[in-house]
C-alpha positions as CSV (number, residue, x, y, z in Angstrom):
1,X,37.9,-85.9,48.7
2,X,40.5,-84.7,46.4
3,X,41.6,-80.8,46.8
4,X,41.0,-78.2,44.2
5,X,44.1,-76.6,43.1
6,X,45.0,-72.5,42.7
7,X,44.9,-73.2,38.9
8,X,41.3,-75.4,38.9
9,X,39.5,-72.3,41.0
10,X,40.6,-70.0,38.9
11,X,39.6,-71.9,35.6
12,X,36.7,-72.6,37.2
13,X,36.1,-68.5,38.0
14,X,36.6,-67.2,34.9
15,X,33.3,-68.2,32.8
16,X,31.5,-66.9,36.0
17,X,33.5,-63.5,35.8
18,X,32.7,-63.5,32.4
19,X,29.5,-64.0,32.0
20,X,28.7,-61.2,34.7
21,X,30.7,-58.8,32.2
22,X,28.5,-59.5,29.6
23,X,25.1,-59.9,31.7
24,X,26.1,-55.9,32.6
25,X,26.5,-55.3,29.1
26,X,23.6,-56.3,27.6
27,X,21.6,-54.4,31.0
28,X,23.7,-51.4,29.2
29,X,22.2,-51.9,26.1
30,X,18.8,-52.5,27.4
31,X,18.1,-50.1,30.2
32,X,17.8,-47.4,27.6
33,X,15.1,-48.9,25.7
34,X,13.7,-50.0,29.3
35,X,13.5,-46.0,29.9
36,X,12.0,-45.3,26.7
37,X,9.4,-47.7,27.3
38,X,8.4,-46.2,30.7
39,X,7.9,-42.7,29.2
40,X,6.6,-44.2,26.2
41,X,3.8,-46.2,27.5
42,X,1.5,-45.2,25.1
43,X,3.3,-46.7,22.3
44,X,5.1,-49.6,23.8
45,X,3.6,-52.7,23.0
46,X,3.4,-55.7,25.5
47,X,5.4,-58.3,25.5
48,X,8.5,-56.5,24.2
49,X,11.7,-58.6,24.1
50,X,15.1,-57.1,25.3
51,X,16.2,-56.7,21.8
52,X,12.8,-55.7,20.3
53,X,12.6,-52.8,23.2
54,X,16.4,-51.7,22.0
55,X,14.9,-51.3,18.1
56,X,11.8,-49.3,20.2
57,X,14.3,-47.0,21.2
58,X,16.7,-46.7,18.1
59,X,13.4,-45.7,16.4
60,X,12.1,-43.1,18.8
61,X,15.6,-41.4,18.8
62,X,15.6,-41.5,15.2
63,X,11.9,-39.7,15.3
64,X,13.0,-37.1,17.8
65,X,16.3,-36.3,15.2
66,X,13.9,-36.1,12.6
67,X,10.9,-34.0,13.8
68,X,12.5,-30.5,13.2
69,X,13.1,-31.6,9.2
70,X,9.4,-32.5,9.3
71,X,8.5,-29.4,10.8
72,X,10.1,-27.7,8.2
73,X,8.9,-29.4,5.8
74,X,5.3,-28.7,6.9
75,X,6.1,-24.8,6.8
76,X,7.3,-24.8,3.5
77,X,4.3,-26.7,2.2
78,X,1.5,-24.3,3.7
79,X,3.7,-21.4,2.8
80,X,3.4,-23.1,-0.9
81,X,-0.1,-23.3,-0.9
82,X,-0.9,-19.6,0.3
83,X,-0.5,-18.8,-2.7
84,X,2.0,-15.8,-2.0
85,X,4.9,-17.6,-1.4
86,X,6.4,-15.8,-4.3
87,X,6.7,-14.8,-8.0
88,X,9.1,-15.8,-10.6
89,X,11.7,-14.5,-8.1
90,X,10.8,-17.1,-5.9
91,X,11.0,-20.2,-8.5
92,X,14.1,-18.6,-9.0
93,X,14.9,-19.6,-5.4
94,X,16.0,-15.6,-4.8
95,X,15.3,-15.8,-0.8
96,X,15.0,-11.7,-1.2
97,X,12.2,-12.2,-3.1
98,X,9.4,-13.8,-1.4
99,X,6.3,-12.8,-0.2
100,X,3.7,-13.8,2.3
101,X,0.2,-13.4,2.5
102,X,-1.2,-12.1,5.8
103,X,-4.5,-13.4,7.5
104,X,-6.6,-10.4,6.7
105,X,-6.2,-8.4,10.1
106,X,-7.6,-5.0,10.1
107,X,-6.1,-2.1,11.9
108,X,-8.1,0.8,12.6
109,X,-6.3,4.7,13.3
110,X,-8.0,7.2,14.7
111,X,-8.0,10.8,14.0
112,X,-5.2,11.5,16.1
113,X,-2.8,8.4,15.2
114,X,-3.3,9.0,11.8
115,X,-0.2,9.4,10.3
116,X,0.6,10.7,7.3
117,X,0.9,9.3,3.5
118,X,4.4,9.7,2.0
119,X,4.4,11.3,-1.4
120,X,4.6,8.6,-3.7
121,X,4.3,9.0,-7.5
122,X,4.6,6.8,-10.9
123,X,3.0,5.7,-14.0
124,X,0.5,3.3,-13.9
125,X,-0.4,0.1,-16.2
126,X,-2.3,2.6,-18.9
127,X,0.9,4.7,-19.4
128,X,-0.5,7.9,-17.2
129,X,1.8,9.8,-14.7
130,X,0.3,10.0,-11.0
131,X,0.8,11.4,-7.8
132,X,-0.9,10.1,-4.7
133,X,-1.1,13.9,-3.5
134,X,-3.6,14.5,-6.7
135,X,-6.2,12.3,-4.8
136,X,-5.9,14.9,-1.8
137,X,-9.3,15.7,-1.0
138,X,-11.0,12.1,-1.3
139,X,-11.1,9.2,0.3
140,X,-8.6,6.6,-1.5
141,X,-8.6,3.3,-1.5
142,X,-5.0,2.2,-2.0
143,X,-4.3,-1.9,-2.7
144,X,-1.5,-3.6,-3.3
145,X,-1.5,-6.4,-5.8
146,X,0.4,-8.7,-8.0
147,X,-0.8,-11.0,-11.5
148,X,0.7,-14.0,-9.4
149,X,-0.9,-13.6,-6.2
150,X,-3.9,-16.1,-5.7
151,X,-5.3,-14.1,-2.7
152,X,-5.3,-10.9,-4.8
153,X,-7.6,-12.7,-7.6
154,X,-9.7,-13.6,-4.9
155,X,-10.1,-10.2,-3.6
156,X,-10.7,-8.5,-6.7
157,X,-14.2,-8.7,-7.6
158,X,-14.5,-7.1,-4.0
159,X,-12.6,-4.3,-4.9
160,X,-14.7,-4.0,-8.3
161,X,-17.6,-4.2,-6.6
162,X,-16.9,-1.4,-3.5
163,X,-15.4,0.6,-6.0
164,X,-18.9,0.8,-8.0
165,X,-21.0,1.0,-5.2
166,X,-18.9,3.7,-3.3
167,X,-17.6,6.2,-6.3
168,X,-20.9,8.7,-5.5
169,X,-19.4,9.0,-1.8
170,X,-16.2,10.5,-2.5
171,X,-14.4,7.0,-2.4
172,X,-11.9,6.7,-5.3
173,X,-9.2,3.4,-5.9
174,X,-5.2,2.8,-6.8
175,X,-3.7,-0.2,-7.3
176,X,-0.5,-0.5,-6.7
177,X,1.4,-3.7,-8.9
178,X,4.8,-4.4,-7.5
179,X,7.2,-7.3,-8.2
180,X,5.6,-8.1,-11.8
181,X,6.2,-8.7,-15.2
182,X,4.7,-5.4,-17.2
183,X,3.1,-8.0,-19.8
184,X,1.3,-10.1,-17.2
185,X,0.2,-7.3,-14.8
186,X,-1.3,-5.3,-17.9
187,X,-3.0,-8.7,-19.0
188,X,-3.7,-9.0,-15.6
189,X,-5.8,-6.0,-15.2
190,X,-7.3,-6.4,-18.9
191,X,-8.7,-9.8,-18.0
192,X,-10.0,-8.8,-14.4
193,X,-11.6,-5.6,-16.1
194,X,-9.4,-3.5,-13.2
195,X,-12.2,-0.2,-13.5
196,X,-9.0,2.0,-11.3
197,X,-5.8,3.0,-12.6
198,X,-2.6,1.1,-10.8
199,X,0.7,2.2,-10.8
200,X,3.7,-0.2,-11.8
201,X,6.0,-0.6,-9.5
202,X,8.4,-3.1,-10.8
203,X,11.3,-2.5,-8.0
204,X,8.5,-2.3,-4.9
205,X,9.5,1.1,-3.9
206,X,6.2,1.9,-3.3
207,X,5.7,-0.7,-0.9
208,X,8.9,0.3,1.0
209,X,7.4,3.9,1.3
210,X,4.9,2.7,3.5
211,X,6.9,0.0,5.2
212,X,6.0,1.8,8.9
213,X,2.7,1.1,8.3
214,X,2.6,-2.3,5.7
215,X,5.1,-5.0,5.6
216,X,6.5,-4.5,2.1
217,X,6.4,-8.4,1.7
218,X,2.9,-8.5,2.2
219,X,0.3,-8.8,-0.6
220,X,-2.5,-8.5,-1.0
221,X,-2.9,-5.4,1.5
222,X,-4.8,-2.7,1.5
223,X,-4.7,1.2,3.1
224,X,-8.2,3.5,3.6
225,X,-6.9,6.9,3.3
226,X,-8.7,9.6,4.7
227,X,-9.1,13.2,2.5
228,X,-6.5,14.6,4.5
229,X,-3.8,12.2,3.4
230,X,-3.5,10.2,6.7
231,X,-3.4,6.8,6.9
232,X,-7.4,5.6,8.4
233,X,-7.0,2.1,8.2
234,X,-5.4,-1.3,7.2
235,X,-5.8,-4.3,6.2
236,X,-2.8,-7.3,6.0
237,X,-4.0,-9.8,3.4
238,X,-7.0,-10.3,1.3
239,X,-10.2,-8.6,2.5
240,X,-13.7,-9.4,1.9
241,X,-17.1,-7.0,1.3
242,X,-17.8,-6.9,4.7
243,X,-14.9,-6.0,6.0
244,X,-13.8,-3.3,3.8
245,X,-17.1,-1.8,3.8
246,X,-16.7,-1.5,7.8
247,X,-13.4,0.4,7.6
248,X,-15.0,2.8,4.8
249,X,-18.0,3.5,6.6
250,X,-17.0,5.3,9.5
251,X,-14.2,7.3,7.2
252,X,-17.1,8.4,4.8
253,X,-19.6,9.8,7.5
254,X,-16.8,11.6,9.1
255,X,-16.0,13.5,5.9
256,X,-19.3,13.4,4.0
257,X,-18.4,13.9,0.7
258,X,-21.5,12.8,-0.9
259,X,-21.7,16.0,-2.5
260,X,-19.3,16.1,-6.2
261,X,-19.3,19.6,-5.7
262,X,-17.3,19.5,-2.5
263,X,-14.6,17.2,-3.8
264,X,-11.7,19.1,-5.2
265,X,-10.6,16.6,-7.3
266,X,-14.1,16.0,-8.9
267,X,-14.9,19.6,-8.9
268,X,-11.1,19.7,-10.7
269,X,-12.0,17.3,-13.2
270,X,-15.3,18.9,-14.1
271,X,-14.0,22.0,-14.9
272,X,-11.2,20.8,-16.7
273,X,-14.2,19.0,-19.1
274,X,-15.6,22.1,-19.0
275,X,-13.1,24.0,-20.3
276,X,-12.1,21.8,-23.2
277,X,-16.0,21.8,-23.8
278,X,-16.4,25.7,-24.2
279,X,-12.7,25.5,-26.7
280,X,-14.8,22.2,-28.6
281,X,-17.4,25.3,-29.1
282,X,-15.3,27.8,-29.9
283,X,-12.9,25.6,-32.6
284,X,-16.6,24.8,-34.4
285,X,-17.7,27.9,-34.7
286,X,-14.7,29.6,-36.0
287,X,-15.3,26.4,-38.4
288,X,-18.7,27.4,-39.5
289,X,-17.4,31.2,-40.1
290,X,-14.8,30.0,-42.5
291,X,-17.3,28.4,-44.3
292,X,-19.7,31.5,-45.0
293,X,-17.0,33.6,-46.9
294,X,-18.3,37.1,-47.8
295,X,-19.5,37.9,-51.5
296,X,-19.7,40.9,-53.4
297,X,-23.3,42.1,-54.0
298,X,-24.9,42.0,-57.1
299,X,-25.6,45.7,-57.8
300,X,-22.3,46.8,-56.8
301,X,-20.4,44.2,-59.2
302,X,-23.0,45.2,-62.2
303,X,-21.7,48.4,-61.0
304,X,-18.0,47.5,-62.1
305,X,-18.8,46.1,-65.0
306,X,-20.5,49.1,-66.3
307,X,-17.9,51.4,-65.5
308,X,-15.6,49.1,-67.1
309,X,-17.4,49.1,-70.2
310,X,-18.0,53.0,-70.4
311,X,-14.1,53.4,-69.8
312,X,-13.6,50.8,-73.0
313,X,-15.2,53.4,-75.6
């Protein structure tokens, strides 16, 4: 038998060698996918090729890249349809600007970590200066609200409707309308037949004044405010009857100002009526004097002319 030369084994070698290169290769290429699949059990289908399990795993590393923009995108679309995911700021795209509505958690203080309100003034939707500090003596109601806000439409004929059924018990309202358009709050108000003042408070300063107790970004929320100024209870987000009816309760037994004449500011108002009553009296019957001039009487102006005559001859 002929011998094989240096050269011929070496010829003879090389596919070999090469083909081992490239069998180690494509085991690179795979084992990945081959890994995937393992963990992936769930989703790998049977019968996978080498090069159909390497588009498997392409595609689940392309998923995992891609989850956090989905995530966000998710956030952004509940946030959207809260409906207090912000004004005309927020179409704006100001990012200072937006709001959030809360879940409707209640917080209840009592008498000893009641703090108290910070003296917050302005002129509400009707033109009228107010104070918070002229409501001392009652039980306020204080909610924030804006035109735009779909959970503060929602909430608003439960607000009418504690407002009416508590006004006997020493239980008065404020709105407060931040982060508005004066037109559209005003309209606002008209078209919900709003039966409580609210003040305008264009810049939110209000809202920042109670920032310990309120996120200023939240709205709808709502503050119980016990006669003594202090802060009672809370709620974050739209409330229902039932739930603000719980957190007046307990405030109004604990005060029992049932009776008007025990309410400063009621007892204020009525004799401020009062007075411009007993003036109403007075202005009409200095009227009805003016009216009745005094006459001369007859005898005594006969008189005159008699004397007159007797002085003419």
């Amino acid at each position: 038998m002929p011998s094989t030369s240096a050269g011929q084994r070496l010829r003879s070698a090389r596919p070999t060698a090469l083909g081992r290169v490239w069998r180690v290769l494509a085991l690179r290429r795979v084992a990945p996918a081959a890994l995937a699949l393992r963990s992936h059990q769930s989703t790998a289908k049977p019968g996978l090729t080498p090069s159909s399990a390497l588009r498997e795993h392409h595609w689940l590393r392309r998923s995992r890249r891609a989850a956090p923009a989905t995530r966000a995108l998710a956030l952004a679309a509940v946030l959207a349809l809260s409906g207090c995911a912000g004004g005309n700021e927020i179409e704006n795209g100001d990012p200072d600007d937006r709001f959030i509505s809360g879940d409707g958690s209640s917080t209840v203080f009592e008498g000893a970590d009641r703090v108290e309100v910070p003296e917050v003034s302005g002129t509400t939707l009707d033109g009228d200066e107010v104070a918070l500090s002229d409501y001392l003596g009652e039980i306020v109601v204080l909610n924030v609200w804006a035109s735009w806000c779909g959970p503060c439409r929602a909430e608003q004929p439960v607000l009418d409707e504690v407002h009416t059924e508590y006004a006997d018990l020493g239980v008065d309202f404020l709105g407060v309308n931040i982060k508005d358009d004066e037109t559209a709050a005003r309209a606002y108000a008209e078209h919900q037949e709003i039966p409580y003042p609210s003040l305008y408070d264009q810049p939110g300063e209000v809202a920042q004044a109670f920032r310990d107790t309120v996120p200023p970004r939240s709205i709808p929320s709502t503050l119980i405010i016990d006669p003594e100024g202090r802060i009672a209870a809370r709620v974050i987000g739209p409330t229902t009857y039932g739930q603000l009816t719980e957190l007046l309760n307990p405030v109004v037994v604990e005060f029992d100002l049932g009776d008007p004449e025990e309410r400063p500011r009621v007892a204020e108002q009525e004799a401020e009526e009062s007075a411009g009553e007993a003036d109403a009296d007075a202005d009409a019957s200095e009227g009805a004097e003016d009216s009745q001039a005094p006459t001369e009487p007859a005898e005594d102006a006969a008189a005159d002319d008699g004397a007159g005559n007797g002085d003419s001859d």
